[in-house]
Biopython code that builds the backbone (N, CA, C, O; Angstrom):
import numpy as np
from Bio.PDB.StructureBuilder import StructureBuilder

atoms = [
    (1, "UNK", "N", (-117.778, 75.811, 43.151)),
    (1, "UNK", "CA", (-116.988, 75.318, 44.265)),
    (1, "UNK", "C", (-115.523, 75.448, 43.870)),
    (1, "UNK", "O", (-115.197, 74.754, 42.907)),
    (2, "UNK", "N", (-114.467, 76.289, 44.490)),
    (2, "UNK", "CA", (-113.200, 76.236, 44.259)),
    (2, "UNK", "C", (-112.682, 75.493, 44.791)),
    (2, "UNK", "O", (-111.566, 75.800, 44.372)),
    (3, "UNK", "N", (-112.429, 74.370, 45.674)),
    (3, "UNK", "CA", (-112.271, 73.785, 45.924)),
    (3, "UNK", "C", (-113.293, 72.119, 46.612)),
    (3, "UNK", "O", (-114.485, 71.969, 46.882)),
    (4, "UNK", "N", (-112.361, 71.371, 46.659)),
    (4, "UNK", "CA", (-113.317, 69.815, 46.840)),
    (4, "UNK", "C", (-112.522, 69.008, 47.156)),
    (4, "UNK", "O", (-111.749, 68.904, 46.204)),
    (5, "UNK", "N", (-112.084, 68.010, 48.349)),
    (5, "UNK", "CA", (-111.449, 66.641, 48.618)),
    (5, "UNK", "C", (-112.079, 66.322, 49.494)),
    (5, "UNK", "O", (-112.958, 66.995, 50.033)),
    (6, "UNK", "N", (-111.646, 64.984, 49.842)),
    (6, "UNK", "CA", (-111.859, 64.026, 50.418)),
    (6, "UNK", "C", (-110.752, 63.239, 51.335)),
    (6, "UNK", "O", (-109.725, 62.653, 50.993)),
    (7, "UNK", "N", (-111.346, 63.443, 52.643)),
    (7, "UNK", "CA", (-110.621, 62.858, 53.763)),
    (7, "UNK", "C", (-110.911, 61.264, 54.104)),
    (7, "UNK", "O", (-112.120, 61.037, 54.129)),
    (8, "UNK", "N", (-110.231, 60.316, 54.324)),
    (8, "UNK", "CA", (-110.640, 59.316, 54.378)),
    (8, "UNK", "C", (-109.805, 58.216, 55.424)),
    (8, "UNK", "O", (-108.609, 57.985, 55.244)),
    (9, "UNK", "N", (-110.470, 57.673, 56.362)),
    (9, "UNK", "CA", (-109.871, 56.534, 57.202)),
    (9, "UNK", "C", (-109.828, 55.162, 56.574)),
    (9, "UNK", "O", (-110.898, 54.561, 56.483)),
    (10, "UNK", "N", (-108.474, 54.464, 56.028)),
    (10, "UNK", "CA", (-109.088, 53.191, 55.264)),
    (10, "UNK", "C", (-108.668, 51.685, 55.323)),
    (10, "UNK", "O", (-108.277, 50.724, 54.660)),
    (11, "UNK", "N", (-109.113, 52.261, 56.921)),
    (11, "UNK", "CA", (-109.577, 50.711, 58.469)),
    (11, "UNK", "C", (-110.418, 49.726, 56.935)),
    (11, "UNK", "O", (-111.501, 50.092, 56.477)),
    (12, "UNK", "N", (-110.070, 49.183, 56.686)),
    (12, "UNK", "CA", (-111.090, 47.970, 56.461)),
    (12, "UNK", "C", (-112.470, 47.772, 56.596)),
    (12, "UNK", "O", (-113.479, 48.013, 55.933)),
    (13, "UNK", "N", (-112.088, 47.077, 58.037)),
    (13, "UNK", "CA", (-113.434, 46.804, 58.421)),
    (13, "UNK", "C", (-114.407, 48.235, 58.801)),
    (13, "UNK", "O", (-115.600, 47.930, 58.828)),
    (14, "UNK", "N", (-114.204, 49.423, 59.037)),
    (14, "UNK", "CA", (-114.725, 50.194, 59.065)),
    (14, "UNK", "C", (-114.644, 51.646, 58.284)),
    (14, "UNK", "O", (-114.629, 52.742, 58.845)),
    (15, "UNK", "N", (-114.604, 51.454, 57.144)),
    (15, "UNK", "CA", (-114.087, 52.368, 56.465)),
    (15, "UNK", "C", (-114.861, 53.647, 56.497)),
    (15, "UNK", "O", (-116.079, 53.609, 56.670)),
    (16, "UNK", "N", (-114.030, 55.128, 56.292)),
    (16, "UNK", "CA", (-114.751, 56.401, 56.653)),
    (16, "UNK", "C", (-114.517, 57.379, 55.390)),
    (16, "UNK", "O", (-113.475, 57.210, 54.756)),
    (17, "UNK", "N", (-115.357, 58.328, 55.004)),
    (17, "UNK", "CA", (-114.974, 59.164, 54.362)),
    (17, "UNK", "C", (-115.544, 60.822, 54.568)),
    (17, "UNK", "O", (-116.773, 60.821, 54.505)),
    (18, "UNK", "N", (-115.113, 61.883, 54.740)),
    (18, "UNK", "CA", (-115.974, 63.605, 54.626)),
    (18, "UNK", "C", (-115.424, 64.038, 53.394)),
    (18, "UNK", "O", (-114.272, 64.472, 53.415)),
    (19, "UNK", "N", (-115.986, 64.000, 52.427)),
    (19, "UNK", "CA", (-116.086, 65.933, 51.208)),
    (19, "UNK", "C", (-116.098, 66.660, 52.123)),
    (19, "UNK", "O", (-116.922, 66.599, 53.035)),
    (20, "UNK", "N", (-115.006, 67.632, 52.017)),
    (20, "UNK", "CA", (-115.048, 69.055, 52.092)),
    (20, "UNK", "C", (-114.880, 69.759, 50.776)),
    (20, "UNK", "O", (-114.176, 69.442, 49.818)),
    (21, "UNK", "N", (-115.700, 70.809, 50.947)),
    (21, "UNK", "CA", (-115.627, 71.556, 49.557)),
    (21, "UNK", "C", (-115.690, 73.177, 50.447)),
    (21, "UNK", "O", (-116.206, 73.351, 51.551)),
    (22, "UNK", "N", (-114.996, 74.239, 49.575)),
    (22, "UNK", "CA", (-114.574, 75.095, 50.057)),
    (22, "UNK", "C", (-115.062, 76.600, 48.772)),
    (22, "UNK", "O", (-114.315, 76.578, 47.795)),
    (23, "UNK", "N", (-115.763, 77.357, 48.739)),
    (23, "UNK", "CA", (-116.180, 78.186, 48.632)),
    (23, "UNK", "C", (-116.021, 79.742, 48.307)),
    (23, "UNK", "O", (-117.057, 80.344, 48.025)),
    (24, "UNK", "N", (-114.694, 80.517, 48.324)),
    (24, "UNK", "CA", (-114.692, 81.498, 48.985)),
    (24, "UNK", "C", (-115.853, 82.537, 48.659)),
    (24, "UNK", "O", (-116.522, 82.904, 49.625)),
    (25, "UNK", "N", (-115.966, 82.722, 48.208)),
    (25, "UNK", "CA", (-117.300, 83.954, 47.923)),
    (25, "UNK", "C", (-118.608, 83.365, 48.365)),
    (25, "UNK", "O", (-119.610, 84.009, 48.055)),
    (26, "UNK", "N", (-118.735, 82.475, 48.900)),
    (26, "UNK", "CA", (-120.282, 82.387, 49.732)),
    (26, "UNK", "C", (-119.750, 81.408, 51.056)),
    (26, "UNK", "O", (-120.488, 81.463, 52.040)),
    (27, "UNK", "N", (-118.803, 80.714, 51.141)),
    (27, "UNK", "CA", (-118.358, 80.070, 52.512)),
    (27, "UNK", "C", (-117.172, 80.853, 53.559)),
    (27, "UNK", "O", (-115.981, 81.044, 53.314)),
    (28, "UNK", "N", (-117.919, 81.205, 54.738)),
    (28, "UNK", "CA", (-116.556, 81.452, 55.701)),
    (28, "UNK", "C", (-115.783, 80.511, 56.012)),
    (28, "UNK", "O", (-114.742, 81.153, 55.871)),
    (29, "UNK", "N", (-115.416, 79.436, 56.342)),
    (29, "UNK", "CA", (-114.770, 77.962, 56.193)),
    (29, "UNK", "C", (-115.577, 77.067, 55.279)),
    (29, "UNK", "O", (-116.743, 77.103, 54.888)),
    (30, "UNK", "N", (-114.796, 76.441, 55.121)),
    (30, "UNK", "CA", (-114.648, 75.057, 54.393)),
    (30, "UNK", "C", (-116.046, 74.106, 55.020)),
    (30, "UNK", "O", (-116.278, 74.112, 56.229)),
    (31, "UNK", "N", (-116.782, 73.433, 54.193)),
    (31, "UNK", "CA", (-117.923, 72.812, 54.873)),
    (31, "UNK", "C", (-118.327, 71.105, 54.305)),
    (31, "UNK", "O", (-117.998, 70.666, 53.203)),
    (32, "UNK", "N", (-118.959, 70.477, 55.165)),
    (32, "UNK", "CA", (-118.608, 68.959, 54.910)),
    (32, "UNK", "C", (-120.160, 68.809, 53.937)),
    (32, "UNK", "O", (-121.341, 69.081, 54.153)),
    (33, "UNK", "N", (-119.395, 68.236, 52.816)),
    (33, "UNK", "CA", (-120.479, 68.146, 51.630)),
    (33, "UNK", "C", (-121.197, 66.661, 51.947)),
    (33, "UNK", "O", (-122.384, 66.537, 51.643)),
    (34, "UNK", "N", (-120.589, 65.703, 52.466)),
    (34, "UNK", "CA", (-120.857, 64.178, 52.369)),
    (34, "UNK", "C", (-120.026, 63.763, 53.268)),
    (34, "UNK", "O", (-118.869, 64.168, 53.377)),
    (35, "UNK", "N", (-120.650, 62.792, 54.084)),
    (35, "UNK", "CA", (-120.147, 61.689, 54.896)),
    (35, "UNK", "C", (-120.406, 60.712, 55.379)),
    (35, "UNK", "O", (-121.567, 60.630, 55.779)),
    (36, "UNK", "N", (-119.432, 59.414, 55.604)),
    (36, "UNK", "CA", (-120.134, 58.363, 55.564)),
    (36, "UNK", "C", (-119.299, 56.794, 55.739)),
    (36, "UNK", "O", (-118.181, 56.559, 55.280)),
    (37, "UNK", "N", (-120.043, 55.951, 56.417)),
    (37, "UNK", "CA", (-119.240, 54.997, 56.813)),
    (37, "UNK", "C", (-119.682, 53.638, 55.835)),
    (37, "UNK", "O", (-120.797, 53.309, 55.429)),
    (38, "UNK", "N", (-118.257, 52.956, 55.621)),
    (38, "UNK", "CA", (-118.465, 51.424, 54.687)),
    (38, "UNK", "C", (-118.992, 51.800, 53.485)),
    (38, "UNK", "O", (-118.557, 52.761, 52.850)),
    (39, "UNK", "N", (-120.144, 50.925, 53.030)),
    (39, "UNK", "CA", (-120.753, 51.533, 51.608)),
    (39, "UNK", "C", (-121.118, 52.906, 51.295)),
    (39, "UNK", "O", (-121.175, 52.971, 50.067)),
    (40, "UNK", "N", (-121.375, 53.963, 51.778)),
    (40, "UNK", "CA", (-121.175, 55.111, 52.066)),
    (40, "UNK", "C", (-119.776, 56.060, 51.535)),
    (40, "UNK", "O", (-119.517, 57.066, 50.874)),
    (41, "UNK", "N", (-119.247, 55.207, 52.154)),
    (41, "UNK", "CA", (-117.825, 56.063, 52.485)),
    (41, "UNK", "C", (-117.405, 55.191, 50.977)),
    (41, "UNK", "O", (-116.846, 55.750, 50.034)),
    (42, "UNK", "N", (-117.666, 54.232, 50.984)),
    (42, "UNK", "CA", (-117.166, 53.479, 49.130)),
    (42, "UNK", "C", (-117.216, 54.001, 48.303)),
    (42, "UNK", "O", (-116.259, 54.103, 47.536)),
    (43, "UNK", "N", (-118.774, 54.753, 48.043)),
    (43, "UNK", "CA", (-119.286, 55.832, 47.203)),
    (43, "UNK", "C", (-118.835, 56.773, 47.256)),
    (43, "UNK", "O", (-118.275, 57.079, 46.203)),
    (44, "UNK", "N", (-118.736, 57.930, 48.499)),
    (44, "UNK", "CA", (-117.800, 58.910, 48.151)),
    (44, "UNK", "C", (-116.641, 59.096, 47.765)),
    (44, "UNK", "O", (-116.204, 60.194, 47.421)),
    (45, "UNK", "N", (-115.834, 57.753, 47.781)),
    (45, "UNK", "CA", (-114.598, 57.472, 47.042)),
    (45, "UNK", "C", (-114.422, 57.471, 45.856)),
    (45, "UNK", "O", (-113.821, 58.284, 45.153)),
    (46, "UNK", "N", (-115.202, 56.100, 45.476)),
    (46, "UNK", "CA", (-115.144, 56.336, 44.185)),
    (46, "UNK", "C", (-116.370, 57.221, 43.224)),
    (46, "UNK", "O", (-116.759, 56.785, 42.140)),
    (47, "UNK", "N", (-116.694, 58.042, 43.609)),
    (47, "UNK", "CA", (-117.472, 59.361, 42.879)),
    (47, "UNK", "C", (-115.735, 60.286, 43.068)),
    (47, "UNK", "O", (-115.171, 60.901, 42.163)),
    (48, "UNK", "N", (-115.417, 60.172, 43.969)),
    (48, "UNK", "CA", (-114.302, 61.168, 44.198)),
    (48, "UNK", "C", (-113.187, 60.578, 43.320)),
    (48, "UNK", "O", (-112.497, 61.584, 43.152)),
    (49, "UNK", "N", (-112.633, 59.686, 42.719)),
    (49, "UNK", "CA", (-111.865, 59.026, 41.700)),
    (49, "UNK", "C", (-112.465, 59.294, 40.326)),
    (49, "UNK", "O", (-111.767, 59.832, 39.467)),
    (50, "UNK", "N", (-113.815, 58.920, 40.056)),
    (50, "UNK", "CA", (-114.323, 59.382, 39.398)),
    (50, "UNK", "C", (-114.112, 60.556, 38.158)),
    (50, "UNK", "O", (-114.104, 60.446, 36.932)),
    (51, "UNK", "N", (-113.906, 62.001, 39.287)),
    (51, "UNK", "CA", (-114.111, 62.480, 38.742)),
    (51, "UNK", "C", (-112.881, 63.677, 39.263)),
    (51, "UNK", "O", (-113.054, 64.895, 39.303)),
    (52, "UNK", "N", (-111.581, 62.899, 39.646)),
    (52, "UNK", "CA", (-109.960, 63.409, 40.148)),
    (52, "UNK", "C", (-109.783, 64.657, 41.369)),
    (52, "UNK", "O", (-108.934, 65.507, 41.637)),
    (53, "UNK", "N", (-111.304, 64.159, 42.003)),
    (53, "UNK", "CA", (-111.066, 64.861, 43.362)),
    (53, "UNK", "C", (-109.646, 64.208, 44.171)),
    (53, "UNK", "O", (-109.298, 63.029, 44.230)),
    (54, "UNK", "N", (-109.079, 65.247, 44.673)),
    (54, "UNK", "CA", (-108.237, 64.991, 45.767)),
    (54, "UNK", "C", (-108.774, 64.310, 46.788)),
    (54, "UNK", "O", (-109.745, 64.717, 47.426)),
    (55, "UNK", "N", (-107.908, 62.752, 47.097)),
    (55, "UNK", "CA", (-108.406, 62.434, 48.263)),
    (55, "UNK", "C", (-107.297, 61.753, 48.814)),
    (55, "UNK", "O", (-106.423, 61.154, 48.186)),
    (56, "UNK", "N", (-107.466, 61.975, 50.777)),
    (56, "UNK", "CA", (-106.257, 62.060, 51.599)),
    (56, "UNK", "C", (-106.438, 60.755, 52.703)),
    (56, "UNK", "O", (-107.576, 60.543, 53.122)),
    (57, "UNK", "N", (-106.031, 60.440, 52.872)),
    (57, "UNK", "CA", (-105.514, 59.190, 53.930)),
    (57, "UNK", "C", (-105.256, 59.783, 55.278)),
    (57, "UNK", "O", (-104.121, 60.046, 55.675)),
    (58, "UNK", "N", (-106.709, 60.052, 56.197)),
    (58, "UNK", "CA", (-105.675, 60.935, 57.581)),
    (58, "UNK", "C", (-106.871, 60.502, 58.343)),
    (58, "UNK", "O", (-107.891, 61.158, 58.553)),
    (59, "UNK", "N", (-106.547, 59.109, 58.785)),
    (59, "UNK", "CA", (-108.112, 59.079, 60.269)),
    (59, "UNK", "C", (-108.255, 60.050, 61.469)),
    (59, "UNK", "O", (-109.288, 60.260, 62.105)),
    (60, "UNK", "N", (-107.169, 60.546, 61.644)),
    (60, "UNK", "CA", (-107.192, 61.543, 63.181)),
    (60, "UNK", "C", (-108.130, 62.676, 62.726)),
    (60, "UNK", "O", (-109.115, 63.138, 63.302)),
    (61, "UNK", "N", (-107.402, 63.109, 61.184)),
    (61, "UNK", "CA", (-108.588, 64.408, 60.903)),
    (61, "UNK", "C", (-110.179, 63.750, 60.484)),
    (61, "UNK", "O", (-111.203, 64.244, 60.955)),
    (62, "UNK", "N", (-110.193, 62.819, 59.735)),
    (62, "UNK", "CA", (-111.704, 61.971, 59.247)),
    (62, "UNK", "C", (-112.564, 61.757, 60.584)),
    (62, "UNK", "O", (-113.741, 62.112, 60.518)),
    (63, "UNK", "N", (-112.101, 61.216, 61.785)),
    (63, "UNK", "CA", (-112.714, 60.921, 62.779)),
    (63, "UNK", "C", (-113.267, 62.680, 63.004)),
    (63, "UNK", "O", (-114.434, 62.996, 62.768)),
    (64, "UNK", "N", (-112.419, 63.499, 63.396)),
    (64, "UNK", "CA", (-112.844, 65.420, 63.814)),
    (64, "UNK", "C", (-114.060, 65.477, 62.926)),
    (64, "UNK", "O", (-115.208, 65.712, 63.303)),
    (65, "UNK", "N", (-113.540, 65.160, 61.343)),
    (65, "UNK", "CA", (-114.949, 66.124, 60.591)),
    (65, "UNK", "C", (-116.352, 65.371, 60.221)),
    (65, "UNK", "O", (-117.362, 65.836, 59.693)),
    (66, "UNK", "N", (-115.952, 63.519, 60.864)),
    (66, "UNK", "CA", (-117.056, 62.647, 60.969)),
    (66, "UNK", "C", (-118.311, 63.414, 61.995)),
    (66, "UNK", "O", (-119.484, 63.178, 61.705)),
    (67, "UNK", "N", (-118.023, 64.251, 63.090)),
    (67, "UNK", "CA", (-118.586, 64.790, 63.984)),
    (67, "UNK", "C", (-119.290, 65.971, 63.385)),
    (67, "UNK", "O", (-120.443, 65.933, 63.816)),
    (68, "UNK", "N", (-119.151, 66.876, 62.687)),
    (68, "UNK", "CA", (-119.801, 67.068, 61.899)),
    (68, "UNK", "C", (-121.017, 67.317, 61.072)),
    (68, "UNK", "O", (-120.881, 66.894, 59.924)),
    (69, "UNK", "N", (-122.345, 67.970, 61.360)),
    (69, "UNK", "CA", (-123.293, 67.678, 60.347)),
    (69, "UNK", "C", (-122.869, 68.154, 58.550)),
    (69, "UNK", "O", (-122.193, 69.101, 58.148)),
    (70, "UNK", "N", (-123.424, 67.306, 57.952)),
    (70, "UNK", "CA", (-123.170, 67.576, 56.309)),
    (70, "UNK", "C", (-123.765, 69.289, 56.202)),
    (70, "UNK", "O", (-124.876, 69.431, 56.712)),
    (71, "UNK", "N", (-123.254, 70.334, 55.709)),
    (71, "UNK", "CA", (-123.691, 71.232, 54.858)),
    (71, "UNK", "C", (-123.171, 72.213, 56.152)),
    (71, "UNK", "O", (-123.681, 73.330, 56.065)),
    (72, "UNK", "N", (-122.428, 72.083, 57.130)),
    (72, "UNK", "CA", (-122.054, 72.606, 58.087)),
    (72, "UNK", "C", (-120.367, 73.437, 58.005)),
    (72, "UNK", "O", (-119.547, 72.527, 57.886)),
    (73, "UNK", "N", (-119.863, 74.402, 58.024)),
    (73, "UNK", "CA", (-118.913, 74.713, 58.226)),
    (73, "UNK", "C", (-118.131, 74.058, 59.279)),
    (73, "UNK", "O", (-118.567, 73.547, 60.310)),
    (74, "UNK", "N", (-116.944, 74.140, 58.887)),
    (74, "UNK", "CA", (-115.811, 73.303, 60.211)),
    (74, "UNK", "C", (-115.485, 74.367, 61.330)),
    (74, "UNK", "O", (-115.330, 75.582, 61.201)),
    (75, "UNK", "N", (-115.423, 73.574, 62.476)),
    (75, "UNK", "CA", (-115.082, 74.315, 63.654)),
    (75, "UNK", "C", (-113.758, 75.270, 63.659)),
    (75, "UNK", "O", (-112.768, 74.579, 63.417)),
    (76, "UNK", "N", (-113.401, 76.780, 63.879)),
    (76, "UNK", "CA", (-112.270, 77.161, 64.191)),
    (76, "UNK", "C", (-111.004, 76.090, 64.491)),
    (76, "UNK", "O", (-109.868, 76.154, 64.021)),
    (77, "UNK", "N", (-111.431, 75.304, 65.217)),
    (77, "UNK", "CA", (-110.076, 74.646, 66.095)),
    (77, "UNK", "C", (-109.538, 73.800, 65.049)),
    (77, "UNK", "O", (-108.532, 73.142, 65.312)),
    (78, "UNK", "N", (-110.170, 73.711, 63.669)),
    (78, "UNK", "CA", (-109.909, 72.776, 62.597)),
    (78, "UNK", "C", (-109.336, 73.647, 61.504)),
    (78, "UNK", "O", (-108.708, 73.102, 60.596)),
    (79, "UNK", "N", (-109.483, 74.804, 61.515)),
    (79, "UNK", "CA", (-108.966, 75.756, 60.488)),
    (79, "UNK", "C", (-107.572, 75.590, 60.405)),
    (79, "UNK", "O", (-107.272, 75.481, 59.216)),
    (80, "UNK", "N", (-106.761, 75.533, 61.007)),
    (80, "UNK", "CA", (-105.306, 75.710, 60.511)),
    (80, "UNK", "C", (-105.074, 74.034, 59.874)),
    (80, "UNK", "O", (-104.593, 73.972, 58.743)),
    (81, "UNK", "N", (-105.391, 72.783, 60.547)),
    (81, "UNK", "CA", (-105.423, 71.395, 60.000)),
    (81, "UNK", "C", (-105.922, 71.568, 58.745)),
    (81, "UNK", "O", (-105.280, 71.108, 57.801)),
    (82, "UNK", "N", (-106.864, 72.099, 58.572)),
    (82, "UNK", "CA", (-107.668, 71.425, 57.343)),
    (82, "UNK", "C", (-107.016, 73.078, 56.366)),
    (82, "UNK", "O", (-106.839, 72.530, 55.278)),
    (83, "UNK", "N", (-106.647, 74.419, 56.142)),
    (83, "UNK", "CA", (-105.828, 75.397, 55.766)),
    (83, "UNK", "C", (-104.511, 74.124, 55.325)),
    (83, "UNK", "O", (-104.593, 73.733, 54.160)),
    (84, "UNK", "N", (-103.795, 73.737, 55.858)),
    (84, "UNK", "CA", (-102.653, 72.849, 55.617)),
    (84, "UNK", "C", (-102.590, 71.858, 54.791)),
    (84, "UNK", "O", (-101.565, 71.537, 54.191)),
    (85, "UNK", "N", (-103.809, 71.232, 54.687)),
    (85, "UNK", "CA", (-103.691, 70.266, 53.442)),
    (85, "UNK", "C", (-104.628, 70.868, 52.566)),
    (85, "UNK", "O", (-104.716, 70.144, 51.575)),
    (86, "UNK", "N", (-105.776, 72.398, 52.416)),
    (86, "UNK", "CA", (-105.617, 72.825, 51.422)),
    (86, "UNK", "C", (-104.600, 73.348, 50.937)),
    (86, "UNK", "O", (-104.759, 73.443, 49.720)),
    (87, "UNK", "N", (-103.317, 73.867, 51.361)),
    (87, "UNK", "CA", (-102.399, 74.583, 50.931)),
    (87, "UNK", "C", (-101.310, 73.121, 50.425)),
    (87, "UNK", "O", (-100.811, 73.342, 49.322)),
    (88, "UNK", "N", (-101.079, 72.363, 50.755)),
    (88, "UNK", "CA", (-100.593, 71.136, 50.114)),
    (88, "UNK", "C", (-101.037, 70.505, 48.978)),
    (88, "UNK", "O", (-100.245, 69.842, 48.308)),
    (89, "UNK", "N", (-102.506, 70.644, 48.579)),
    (89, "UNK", "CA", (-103.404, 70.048, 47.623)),
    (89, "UNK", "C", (-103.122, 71.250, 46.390)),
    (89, "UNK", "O", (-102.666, 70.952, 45.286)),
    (90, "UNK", "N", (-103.508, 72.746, 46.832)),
    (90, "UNK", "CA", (-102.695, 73.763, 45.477)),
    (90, "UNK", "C", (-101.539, 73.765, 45.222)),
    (90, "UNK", "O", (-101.483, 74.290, 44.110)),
    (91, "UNK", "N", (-100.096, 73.399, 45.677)),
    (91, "UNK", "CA", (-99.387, 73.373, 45.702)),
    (91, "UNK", "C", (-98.772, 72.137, 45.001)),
    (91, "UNK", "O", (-97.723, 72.340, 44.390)),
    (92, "UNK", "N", (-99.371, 70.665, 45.009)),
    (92, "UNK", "CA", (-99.401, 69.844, 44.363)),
    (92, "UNK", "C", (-100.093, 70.025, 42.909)),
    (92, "UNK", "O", (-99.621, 69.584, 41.861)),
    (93, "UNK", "N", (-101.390, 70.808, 43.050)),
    (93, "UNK", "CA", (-101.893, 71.217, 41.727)),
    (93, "UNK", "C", (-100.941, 72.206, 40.798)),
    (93, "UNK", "O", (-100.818, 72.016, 39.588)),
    (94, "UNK", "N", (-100.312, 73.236, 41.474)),
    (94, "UNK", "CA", (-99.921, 73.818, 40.841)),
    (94, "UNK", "C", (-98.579, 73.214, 40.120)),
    (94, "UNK", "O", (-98.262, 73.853, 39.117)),
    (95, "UNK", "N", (-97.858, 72.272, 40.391)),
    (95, "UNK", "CA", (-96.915, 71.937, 39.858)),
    (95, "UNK", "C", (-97.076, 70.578, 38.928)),
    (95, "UNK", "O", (-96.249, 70.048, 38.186)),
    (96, "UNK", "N", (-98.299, 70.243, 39.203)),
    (96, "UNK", "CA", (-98.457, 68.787, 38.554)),
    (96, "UNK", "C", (-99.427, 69.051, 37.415)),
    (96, "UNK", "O", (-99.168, 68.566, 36.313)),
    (97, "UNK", "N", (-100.457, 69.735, 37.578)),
    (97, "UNK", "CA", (-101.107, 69.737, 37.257)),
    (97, "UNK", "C", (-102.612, 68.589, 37.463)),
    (97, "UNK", "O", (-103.768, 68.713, 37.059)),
    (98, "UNK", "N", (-101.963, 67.551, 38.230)),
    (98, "UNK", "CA", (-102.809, 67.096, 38.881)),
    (98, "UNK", "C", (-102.612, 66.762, 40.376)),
    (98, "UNK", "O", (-101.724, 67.399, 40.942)),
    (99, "UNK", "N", (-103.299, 65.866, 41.095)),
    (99, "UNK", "CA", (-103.329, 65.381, 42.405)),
    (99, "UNK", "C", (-103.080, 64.034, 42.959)),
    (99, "UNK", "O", (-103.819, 63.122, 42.591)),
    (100, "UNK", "N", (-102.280, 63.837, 43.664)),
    (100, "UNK", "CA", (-102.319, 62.379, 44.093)),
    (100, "UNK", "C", (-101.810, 61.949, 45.505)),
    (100, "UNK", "O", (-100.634, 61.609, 45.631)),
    (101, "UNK", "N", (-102.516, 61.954, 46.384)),
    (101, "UNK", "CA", (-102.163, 62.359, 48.022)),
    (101, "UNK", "C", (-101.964, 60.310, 48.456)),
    (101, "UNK", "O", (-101.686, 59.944, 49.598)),
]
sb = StructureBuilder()
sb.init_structure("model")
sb.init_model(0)
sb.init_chain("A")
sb.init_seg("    ")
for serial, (resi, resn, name, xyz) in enumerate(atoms, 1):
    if name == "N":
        sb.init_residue(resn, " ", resi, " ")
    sb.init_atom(name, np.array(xyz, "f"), 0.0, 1.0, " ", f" {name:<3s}", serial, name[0])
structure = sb.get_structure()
């Protein structure tokens, strides 16, 4: 997997999270590895801290890729959104050497 983050809404009382992980040599887009609400969405967090996945704070996009089935590529109309904060996430990698959104 060349790439891996985590989108996340973090409402409180309803907390959300999607993995996307991104592929190029066997994925045409980017595809939702895990998703999941409250204890769910807890776990994919912290597995994603864990182990210094990138993860982003954006409910407008979390709610889009909540819709979603897991193991599914993302819709066209999401390609340039979700292109934008991969290109923000290498760009942070490349100068930091790590991530912290």
């Amino acid at each position: 997997m060349t790439s891996l983050h985590i989108h996340t809404d973090s409402n409180e009382e309803n907390q959300k999270a999607v993995a996307l992980g991104y592929d190029p040599i066997k994925d045409e887009a980017p595809r939702i590895l895990a998703s999941g609400k409250n204890k769910i969405a807890e776990q994919i967090i912290l597995v994603a801290k864990q182990n210094g996945i990138p993860i982003r704070d954006d409910p407008v996009l979390t709610a889009a890729l909540m819709e979603i089935d897991i193991n599914q590529t993302i819709p066209p109309e999401l390609y340039r959104v979700v292109a934008e904060v991969l290109s923000y996430i290498y760009r942070i990698q490349n100068k930091t050497g790590k991530v912290t959104i």
